[in-house]
PAMI-222751 format. One record per atom (N, C-alpha, C): residue number from 0; residue in one letter; chain; atom name; x, y, z. Coordinates in nm, 4 decimals. Example, Ala and Ser with C-alpha at 12.3 -4.5 7.8 and 13.67 -1.06 7.14 Angstrom:
<vodos>
VODO,pos,code,unit,site,X,Y,Z
VODO,0,a,A,N,1.3190,-0.5690,0.7800
VODO,0,a,A,CA,1.2300,-0.4500,0.7800
VODO,0,a,A,C,1.3200,-0.3300,0.7800
VODO,1,s,A,N,1.2850,-0.2250,0.7080
VODO,1,s,A,CA,1.3670,-0.1060,0.7140
VODO,1,s,A,C,1.2900,0.0030,0.7870
</vodos>
This chain:
<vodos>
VODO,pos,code,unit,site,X,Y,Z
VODO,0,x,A,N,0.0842,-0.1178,0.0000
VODO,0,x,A,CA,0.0000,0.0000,0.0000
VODO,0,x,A,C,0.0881,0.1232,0.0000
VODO,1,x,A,N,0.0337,0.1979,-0.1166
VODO,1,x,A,CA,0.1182,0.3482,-0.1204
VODO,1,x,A,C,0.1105,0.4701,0.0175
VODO,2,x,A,N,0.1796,0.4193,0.1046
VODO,2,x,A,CA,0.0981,0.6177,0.1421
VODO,2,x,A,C,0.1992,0.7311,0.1529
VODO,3,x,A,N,0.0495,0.8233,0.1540
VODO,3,x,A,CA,0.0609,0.9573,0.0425
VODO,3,x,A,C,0.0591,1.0523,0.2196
VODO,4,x,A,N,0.2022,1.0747,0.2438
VODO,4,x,A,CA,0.1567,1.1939,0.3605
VODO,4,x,A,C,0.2262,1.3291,0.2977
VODO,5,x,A,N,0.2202,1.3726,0.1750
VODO,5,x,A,CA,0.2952,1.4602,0.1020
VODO,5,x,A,C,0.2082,1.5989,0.1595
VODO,6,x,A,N,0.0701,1.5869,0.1611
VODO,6,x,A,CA,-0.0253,1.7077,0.2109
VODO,6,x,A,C,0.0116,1.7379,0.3858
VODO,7,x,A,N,0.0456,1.6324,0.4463
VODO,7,x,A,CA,0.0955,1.6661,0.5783
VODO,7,x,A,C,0.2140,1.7331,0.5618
VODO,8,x,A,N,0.3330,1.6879,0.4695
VODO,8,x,A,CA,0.4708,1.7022,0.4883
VODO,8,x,A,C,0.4775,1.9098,0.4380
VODO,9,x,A,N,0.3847,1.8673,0.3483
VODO,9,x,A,CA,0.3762,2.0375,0.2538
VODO,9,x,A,C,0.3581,2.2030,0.3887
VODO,10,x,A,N,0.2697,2.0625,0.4892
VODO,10,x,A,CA,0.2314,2.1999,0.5895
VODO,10,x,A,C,0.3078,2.2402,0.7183
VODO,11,x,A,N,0.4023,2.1345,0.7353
VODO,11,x,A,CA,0.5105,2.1800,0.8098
VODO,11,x,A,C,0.6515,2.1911,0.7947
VODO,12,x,A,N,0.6533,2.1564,0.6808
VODO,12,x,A,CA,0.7940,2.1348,0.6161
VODO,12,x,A,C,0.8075,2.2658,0.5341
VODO,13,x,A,N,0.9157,2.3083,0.4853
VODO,13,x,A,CA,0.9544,2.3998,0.4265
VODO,13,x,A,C,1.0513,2.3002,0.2994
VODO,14,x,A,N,0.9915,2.2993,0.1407
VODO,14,x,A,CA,1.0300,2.2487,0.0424
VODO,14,x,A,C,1.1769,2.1711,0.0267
VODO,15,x,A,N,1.2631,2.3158,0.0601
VODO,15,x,A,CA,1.3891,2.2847,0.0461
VODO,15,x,A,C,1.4085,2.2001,0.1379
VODO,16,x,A,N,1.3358,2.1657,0.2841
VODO,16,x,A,CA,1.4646,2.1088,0.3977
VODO,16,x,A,C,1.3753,1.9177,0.3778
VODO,17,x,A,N,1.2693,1.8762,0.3000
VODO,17,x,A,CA,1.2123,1.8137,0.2902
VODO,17,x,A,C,1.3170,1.7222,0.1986
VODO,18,x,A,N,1.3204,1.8284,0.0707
VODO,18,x,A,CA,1.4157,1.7515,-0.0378
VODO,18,x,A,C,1.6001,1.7173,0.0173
VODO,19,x,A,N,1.6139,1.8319,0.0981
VODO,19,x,A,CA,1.7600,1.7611,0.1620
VODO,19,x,A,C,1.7479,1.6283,0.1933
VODO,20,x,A,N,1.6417,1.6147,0.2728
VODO,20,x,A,CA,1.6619,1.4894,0.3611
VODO,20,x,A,C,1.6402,1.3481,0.2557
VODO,21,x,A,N,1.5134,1.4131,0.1485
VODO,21,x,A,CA,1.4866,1.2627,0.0740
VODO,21,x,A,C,1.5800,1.2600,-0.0291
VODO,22,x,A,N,1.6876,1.3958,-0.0630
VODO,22,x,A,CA,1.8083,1.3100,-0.1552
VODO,22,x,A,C,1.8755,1.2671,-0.0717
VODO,23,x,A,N,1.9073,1.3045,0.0963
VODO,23,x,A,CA,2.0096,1.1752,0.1167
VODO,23,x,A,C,1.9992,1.0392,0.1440
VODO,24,x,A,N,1.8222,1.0080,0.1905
VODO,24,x,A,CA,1.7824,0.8857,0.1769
VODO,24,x,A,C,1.8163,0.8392,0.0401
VODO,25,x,A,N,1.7932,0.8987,-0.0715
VODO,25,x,A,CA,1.8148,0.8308,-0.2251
VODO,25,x,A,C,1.9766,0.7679,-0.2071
VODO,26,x,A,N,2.0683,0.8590,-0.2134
VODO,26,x,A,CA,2.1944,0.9220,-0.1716
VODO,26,x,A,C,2.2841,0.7832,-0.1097
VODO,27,x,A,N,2.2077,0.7570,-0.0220
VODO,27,x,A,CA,2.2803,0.6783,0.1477
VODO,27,x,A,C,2.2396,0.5215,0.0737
VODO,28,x,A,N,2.3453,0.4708,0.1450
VODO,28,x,A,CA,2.3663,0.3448,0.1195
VODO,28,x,A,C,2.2343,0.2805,0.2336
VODO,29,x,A,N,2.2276,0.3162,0.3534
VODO,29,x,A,CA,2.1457,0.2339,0.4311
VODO,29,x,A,C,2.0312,0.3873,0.4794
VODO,30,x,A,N,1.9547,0.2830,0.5409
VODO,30,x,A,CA,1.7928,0.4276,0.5719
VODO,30,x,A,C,1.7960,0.4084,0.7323
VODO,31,x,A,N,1.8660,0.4452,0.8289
VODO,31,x,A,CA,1.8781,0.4763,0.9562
VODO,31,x,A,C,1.8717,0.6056,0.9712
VODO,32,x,A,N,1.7936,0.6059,1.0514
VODO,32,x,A,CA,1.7259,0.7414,1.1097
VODO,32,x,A,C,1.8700,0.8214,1.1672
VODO,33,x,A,N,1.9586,0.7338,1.2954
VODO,33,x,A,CA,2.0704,0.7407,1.3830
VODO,33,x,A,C,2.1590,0.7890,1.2686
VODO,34,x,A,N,2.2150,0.7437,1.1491
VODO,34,x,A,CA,2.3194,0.7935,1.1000
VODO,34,x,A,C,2.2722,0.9017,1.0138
VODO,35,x,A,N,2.1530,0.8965,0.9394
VODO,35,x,A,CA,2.0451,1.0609,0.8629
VODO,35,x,A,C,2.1014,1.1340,0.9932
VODO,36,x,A,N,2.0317,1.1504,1.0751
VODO,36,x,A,CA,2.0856,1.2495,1.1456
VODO,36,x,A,C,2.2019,1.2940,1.1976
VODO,37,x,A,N,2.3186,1.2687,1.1921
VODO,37,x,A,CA,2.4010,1.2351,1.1883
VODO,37,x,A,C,2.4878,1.3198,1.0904
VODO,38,x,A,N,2.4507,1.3088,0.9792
VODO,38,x,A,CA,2.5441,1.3464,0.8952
VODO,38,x,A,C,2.4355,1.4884,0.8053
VODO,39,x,A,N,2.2988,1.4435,0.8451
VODO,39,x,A,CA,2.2512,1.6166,0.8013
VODO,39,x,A,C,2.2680,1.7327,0.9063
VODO,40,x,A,N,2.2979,1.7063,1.0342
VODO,40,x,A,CA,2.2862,1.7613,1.1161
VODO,40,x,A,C,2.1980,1.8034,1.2023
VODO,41,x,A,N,2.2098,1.9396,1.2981
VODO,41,x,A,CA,2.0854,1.9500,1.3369
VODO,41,x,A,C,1.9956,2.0336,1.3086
VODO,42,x,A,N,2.0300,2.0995,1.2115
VODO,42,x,A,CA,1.9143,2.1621,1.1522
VODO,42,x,A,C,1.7308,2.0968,1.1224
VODO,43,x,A,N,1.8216,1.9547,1.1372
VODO,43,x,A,CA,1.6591,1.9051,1.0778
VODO,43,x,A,C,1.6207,1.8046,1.2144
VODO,44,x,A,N,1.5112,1.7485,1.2742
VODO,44,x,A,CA,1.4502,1.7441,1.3560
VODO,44,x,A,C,1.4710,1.5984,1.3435
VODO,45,x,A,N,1.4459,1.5062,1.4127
VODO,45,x,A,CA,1.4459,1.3608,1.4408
VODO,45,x,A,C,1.3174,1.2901,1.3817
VODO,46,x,A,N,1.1871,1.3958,1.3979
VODO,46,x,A,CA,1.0391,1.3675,1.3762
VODO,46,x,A,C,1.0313,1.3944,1.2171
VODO,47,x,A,N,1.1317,1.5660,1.1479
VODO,47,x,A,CA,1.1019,1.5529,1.0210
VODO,47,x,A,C,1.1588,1.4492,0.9232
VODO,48,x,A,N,1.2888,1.3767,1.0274
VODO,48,x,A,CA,1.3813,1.2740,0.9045
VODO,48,x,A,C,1.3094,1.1440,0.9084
VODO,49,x,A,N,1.2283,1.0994,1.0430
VODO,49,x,A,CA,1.1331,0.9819,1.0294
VODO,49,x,A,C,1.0125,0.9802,0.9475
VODO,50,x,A,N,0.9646,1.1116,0.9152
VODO,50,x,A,CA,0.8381,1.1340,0.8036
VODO,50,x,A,C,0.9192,1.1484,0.6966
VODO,51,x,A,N,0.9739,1.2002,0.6359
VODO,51,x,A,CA,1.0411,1.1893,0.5349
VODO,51,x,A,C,1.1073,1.0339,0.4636
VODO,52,x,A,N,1.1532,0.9936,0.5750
VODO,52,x,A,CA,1.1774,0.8221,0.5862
VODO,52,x,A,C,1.0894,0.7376,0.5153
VODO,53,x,A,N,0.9617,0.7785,0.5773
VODO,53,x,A,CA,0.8332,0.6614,0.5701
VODO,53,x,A,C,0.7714,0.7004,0.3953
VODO,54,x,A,N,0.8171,0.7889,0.4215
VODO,54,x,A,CA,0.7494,0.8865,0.2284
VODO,54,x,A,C,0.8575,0.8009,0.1449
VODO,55,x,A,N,0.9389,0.8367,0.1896
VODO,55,x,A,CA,1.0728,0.7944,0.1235
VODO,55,x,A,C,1.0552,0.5863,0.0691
VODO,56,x,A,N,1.0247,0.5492,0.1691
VODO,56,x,A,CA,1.0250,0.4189,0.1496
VODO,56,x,A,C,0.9164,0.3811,0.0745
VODO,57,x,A,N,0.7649,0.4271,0.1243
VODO,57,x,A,CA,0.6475,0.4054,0.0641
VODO,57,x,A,C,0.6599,0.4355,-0.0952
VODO,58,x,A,N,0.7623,0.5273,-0.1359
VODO,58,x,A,CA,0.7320,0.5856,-0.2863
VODO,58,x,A,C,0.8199,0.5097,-0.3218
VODO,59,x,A,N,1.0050,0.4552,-0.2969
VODO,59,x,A,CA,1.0983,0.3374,-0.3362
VODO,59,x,A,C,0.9989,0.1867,-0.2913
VODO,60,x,A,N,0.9244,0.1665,-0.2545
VODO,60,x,A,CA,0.8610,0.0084,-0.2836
VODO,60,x,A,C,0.7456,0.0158,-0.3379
VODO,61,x,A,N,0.7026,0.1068,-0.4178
VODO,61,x,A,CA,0.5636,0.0920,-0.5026
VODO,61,x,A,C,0.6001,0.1604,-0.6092
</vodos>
């Protein structure tokens, strides 16, 4: 099953810091939350790299 939280992500996310995170999921050899954060820093939130994650995966397996 596809899901679509792109209308959630649009209203708290700010474009640019959305797409950082899902090119380095593309990017990264493995999808750990612990090393994403890690190497984007802290600019980005623990909660926005796990939604981004789940988008991320849902749209790479369908």
């Amino acid at each position: 099953t596809k899901l679509n939280i792109d209308y959630f992500l649009n209203e708290i996310m700010d474009e640019d810091h959305l797409l950082d995170i899902y090119d380095y999921f593309k990017e990264s050899e493995t999808d750990g939350v612990e090393e994403a954060l890690d190497v984007l820093g802290t600019d980005f939130s623990e909660d926005e790299v796990r939604l981004v994650r789940i988008k991320f995966i849902s749209e790479m397996a369908n």
